[in-house]
GUDO-371973 format. One line per 3 residues: number of its first residue (from 1); their letters; for each residue x, z, y of N, C-alpha, C. Coordinates in steps of 0.02 Angstrom, whole numbers, padded with zeros to 5 digits. Each point is the difference from the previous one (the first is absolute). Layout:
% GUDO-371973
NUM) A) X:Z:Y:X:Z:Y:X:Z:Y ~ ... $
% end
This chain:
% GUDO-371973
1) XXX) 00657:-00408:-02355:-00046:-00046:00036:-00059:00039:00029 ~ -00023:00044:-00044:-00060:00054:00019:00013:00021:00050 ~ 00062:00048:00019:00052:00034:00042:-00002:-00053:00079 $
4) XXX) 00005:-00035:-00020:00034:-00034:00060:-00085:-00023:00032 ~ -00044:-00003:-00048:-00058:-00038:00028:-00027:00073:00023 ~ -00008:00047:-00001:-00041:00076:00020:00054:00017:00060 $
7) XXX) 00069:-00024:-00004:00034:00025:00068:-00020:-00055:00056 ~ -00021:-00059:-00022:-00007:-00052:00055:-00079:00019:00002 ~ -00037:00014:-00018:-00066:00025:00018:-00014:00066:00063 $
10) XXX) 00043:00045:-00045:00029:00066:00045:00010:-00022:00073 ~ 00033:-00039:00006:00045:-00029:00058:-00049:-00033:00051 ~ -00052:-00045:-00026:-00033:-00037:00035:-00067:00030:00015 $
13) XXX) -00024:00038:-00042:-00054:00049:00025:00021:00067:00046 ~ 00078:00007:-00005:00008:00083:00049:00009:-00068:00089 ~ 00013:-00044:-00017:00012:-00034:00056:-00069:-00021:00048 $
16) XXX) -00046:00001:-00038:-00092:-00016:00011:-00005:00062:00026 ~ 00007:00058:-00030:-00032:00054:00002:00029:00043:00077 ~ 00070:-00038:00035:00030:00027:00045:-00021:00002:00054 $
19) XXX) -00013:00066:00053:-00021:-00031:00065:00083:-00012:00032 ~ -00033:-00044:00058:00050:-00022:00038:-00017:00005:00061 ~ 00048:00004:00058:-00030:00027:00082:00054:-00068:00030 $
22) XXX) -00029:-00015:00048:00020:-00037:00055:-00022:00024:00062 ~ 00056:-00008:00061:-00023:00008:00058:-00003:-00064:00050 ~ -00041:-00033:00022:00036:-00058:00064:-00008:00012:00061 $
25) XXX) 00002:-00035:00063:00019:-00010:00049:-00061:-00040:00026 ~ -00061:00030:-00013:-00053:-00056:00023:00023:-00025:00083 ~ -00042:-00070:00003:00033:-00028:00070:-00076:-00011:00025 $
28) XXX) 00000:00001:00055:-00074:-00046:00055:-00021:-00043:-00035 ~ -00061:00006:-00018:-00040:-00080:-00007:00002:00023:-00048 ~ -00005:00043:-00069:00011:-00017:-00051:-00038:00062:-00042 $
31) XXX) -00029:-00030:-00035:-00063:00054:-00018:00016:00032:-00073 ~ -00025:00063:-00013:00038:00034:-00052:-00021:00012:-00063 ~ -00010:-00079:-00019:-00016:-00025:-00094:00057:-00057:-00001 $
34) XXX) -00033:-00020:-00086:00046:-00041:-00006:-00055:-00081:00002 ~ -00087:00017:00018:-00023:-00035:-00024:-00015:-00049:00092 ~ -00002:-00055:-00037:-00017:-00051:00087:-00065:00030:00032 $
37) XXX) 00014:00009:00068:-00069:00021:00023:00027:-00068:00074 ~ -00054:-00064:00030:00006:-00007:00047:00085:-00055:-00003 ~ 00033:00023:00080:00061:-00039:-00003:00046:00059:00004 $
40) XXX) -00017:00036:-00015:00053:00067:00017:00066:00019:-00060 ~ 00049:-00002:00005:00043:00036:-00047:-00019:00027:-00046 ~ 00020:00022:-00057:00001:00063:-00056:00059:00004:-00030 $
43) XXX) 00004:00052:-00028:00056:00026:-00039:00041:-00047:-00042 ~ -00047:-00045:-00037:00012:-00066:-00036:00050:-00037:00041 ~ -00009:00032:00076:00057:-00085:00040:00060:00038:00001 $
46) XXX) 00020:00073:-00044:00049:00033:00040:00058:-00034:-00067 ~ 00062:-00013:00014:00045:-00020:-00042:00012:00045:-00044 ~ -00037:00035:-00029:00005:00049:-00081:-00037:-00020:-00030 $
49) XXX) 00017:00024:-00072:-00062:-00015:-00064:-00005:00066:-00001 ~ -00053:-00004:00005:-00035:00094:-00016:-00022:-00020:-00073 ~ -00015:00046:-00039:-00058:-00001:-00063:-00078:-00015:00021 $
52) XXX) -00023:-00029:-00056:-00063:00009:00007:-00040:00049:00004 ~ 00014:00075:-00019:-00032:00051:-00007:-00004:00027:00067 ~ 00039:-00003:00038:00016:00059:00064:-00017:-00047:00053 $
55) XXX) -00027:00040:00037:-00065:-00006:00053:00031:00065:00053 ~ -00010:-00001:00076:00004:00019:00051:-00030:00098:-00007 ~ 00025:00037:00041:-00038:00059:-00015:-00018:00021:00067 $
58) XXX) -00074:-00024:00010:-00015:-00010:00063:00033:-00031:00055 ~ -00011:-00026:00041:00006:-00068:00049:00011:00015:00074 ~ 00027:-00056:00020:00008:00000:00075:-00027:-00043:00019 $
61) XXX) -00059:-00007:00067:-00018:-00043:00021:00037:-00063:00026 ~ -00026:-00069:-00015:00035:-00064:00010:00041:-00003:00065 ~ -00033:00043:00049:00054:00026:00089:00039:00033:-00004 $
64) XXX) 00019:00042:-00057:00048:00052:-00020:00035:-00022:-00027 ~ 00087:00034:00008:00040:-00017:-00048:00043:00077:-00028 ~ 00060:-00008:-00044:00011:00070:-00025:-00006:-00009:-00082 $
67) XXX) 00017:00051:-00023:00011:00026:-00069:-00070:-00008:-00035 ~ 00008:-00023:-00060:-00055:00006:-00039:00032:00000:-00086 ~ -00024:00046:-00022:00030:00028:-00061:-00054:-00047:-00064 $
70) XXX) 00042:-00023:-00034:-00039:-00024:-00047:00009:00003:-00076 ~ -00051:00025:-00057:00025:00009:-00047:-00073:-00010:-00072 ~ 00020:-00004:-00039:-00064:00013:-00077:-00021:00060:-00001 $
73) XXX) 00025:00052:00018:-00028:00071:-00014:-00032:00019:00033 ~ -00069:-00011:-00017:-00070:00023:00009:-00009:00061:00046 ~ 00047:00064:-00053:00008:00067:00019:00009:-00020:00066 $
76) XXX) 00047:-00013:00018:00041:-00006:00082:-00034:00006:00020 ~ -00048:-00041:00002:-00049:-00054:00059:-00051:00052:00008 ~ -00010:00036:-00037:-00077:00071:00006:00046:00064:00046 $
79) XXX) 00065:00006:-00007:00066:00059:00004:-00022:-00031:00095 ~ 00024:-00055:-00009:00001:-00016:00062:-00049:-00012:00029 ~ -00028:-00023:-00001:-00059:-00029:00063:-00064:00052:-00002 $
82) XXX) -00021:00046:-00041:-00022:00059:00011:00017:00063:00059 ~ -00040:-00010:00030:00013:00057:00080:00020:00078:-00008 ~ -00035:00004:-00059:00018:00091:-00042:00057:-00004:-00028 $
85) XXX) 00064:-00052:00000:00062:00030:-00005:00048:-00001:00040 ~ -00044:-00030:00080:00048:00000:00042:00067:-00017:00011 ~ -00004:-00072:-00023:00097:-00049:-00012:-00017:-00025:00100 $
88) XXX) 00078:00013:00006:00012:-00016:00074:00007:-00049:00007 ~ -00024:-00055:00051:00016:-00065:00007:00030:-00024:00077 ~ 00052:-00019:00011:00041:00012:00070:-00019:-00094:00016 $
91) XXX) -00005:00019:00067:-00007:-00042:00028:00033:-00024:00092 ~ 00041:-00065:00015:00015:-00014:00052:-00054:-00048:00040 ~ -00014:00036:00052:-00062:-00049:00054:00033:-00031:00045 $
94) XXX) 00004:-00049:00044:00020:-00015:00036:-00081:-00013:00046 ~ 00012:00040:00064:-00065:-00005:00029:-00002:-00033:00079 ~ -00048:-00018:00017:00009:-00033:00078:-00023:00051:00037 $
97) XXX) 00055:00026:00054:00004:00050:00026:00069:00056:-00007 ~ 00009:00046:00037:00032:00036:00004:00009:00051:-00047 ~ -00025:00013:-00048:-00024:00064:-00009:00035:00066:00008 $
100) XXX) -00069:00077:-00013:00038:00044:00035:-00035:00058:-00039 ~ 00047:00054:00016:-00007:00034:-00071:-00072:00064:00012 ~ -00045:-00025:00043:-00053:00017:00016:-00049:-00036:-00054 $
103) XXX) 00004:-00096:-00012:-00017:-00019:-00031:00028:00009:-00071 ~ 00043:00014:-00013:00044:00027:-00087:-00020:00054:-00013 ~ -00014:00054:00044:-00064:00071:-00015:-00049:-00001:-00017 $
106) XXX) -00053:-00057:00013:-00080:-00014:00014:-00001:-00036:-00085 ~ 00073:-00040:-00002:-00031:-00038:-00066:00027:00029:-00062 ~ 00039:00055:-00004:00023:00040:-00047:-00048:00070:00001 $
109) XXX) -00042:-00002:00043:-00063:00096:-00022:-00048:-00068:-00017 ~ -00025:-00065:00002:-00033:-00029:-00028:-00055:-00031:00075 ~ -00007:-00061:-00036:-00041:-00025:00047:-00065:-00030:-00017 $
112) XXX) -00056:-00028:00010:-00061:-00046:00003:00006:-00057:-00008 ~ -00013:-00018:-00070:00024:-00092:-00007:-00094:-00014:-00027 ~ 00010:-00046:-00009:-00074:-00028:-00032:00016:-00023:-00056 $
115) XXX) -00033:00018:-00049:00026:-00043:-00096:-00069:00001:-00002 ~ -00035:-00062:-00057:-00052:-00008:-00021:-00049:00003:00039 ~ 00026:-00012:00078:-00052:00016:00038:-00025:00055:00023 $
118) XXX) 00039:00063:-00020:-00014:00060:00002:00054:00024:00041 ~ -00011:00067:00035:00056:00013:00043:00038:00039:-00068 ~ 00063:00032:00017:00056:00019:-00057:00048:00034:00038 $
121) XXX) 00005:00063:-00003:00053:00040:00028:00074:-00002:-00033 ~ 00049:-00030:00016:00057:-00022:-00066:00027:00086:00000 ~ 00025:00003:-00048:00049:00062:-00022:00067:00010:00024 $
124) XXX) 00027:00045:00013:00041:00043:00054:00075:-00062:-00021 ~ 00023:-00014:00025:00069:-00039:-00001:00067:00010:00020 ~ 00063:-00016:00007:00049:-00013:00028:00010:-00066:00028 $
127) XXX) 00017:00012:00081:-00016:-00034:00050:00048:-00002:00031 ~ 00046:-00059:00010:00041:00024:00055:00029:-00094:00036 ~ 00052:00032:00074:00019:-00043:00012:00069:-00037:-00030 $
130) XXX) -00004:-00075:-00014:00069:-00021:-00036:00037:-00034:00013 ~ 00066:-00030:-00003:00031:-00042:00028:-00005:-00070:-00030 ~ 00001:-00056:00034:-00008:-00050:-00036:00061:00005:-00074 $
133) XXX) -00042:-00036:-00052:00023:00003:-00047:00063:-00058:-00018 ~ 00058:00048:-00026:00064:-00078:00002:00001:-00002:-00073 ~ 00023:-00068:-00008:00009:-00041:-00048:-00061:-00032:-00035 $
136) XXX) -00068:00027:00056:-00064:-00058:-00053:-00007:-00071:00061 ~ -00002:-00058:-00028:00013:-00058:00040:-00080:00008:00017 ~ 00012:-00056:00061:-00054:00003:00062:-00071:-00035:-00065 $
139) XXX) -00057:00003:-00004:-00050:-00014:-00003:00002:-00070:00012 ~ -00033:-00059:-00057:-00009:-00052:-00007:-00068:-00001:-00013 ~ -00068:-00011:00041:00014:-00032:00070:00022:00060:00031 $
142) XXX) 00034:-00004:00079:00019:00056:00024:-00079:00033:00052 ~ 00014:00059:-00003:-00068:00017:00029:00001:-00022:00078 ~ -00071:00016:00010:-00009:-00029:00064:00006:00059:00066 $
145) XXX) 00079:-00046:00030:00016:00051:00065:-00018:-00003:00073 ~ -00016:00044:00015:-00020:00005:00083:00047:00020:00041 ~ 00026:-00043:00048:00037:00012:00048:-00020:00062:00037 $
148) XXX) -00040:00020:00034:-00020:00073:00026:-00020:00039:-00029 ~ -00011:00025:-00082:-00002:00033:-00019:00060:00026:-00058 ~ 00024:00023:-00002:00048:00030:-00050:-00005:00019:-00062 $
151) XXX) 00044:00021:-00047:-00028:00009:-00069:00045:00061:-00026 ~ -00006:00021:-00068:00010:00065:-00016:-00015:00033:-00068 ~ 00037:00037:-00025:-00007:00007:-00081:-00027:00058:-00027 $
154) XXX) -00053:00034:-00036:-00011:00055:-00015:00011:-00011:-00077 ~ 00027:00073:-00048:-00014:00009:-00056:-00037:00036:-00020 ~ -00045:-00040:-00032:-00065:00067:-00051:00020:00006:-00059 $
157) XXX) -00015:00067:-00014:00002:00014:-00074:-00066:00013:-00008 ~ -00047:-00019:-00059:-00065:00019:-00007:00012:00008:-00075 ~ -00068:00042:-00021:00003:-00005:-00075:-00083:-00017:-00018 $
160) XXX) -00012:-00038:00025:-00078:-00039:00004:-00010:-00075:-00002 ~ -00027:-00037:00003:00001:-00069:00008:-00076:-00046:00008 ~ -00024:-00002:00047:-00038:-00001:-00009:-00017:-00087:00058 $
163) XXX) -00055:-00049:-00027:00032:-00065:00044:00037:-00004:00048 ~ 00047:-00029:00012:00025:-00023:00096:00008:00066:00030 ~ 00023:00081:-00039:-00028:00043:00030:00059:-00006:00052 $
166) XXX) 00073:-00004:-00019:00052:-00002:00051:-00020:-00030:00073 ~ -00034:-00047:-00007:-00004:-00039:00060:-00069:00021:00044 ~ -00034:00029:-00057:-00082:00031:00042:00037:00073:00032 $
169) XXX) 00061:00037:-00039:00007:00050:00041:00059:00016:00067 ~ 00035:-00078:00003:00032:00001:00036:-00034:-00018:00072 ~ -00050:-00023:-00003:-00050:-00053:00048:-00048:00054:00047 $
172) XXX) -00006:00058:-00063:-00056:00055:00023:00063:00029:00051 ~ 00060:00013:-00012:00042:00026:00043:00007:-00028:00053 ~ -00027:-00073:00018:00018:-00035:00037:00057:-00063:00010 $
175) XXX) 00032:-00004:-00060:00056:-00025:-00002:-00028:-00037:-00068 ~ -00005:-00056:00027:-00010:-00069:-00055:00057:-00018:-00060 ~ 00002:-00012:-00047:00040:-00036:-00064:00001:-00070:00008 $
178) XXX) 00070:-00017:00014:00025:-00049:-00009:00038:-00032:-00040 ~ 00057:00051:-00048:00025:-00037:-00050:00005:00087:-00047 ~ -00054:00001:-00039:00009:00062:-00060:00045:-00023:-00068 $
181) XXX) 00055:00048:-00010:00043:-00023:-00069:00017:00076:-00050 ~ -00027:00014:-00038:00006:00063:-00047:00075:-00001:-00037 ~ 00017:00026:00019:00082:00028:-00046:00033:00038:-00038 $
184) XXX) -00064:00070:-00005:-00006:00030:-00061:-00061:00013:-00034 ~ 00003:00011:-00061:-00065:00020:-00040:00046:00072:-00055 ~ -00032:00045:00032:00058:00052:00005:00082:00009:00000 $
187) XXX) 00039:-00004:-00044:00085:-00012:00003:00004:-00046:-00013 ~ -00036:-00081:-00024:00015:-00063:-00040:-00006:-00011:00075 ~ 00059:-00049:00040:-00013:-00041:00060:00034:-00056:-00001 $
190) XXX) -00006:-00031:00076:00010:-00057:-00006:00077:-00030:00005 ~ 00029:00056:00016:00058:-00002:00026:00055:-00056:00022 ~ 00037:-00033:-00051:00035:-00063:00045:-00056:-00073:-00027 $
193) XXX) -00049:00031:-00022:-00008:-00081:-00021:-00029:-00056:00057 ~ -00003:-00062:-00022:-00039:-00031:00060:-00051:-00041:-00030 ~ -00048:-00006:00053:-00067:-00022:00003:00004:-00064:-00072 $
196) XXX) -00060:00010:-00034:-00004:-00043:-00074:00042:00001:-00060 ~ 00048:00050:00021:00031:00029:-00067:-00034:00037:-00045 ~ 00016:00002:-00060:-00027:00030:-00068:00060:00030:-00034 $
199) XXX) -00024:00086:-00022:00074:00030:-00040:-00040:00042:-00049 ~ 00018:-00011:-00069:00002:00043:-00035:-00008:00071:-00008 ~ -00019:00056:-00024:00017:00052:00016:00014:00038:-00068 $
202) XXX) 00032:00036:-00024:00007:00055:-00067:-00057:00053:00011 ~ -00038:-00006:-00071:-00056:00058:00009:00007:00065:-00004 ~ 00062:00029:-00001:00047:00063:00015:-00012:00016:00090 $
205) XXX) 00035:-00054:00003:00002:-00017:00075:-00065:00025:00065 ~ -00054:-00053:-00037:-00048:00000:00034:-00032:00082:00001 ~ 00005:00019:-00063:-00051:00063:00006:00036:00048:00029 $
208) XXX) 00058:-00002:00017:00057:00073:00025:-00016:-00022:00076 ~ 00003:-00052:00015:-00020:-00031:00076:-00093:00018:00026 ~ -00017:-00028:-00046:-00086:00024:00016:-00024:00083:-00031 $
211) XXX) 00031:00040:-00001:00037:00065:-00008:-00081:00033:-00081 ~ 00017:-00054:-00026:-00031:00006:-00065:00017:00046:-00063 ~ 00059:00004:-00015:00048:00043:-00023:00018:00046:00020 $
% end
């Protein structure tokens, strides 16, 4: 009886004590807690039960959509969102305009954004031009198109993050953000999933992907 009561203890405290990682599919409109802010979405509306412990590791703005890794381990969240370890974060723009790889030069040696009100030179990047992306469904609402002007996809890789910086540095190039969606956060991506999905991840997994190990 002892036996069986110290193995069911065993059991239910290594299960407390576990971190666990999730990745989803944040969508438009939908802001990146689980707590109500306003009329906007949260994580709470997404058809998973997450745990109570695990919380977002750093965020995408409510206009953004893309990968967002979520988990209890504290560690992560300092591993990651700290600028001195430099984790890559990939990103697809879709911009109004043509773009041209005059502008994919200017915003990868770094450009002039404003944060805090202060001007901010962003850090050196990978910049380039991309093809529209297949298999992510069109944007609900769909963005807003201009008949005489055209549109167009760049990928950034940055290892910075700093507010709205994607869209302050696509704008300094000249080429406005119209629909931004992140698809990697170093090797963990987004790959077939679709918009408001939630998946599991093995914590083997995650750290050989976020090249932790």
């Amino acid at each position: 009886m002892k036996l069986s009561f110290l193995f069911f203890f065993f059991v239910v405290t290594y299960k407390n004590f576990m971190y666990r990682y999730f990745i989803v599919f944040k969508i438009y409109g939908m802001i990146s807690q689980f707590s109500r802010e306003g009329e906007h979405k949260t994580l709470a509306d997404l058809d998973f039960k997450f745990p109570s412990d695990v919380y977002p590791v750093g965020r995408l703005d409510t206009d953004s959509e893309g990968l967002l890794l979520l988990t209890n381990n504290k560690k992560l969240n300092h591993r990651l969102l700290n600028p001195a370890f430099q984790h890559k974060r990939v990103y697809l723009v879709q911009v109004e305009g043509l773009a041209t790889e005059e502008a994919c030069k200017k915003i990868a040696q770094g450009v002039v954004i404003s944060v805090d009100g202060k001007k901010y030179t962003t850090e050196k990047c990978s910049a380039r031009i991309a093809d529209e992306p297949v298999g992510i469904p069109e944007r609900v609402p769909s963005i807003r198109f201009r008949k005489t002007i055209p549109t167009s996809w760049i990928e950034l890789t940055l290892t910075e993050g700093k507010n709205r910086q994607v869209r302050k540095m696509t704008a300094a190039a000249g080429f406005p953000t119209l629909r931004l969606i992140r698809t990697h956060i170093e090797e963990i991506s987004l790959n077939d999933m679709l918009p408001g999905e939630a998946r599991e991840m093995k914590e083997s997994e995650v750290m050989q992907l976020l090249q932790l190990r």
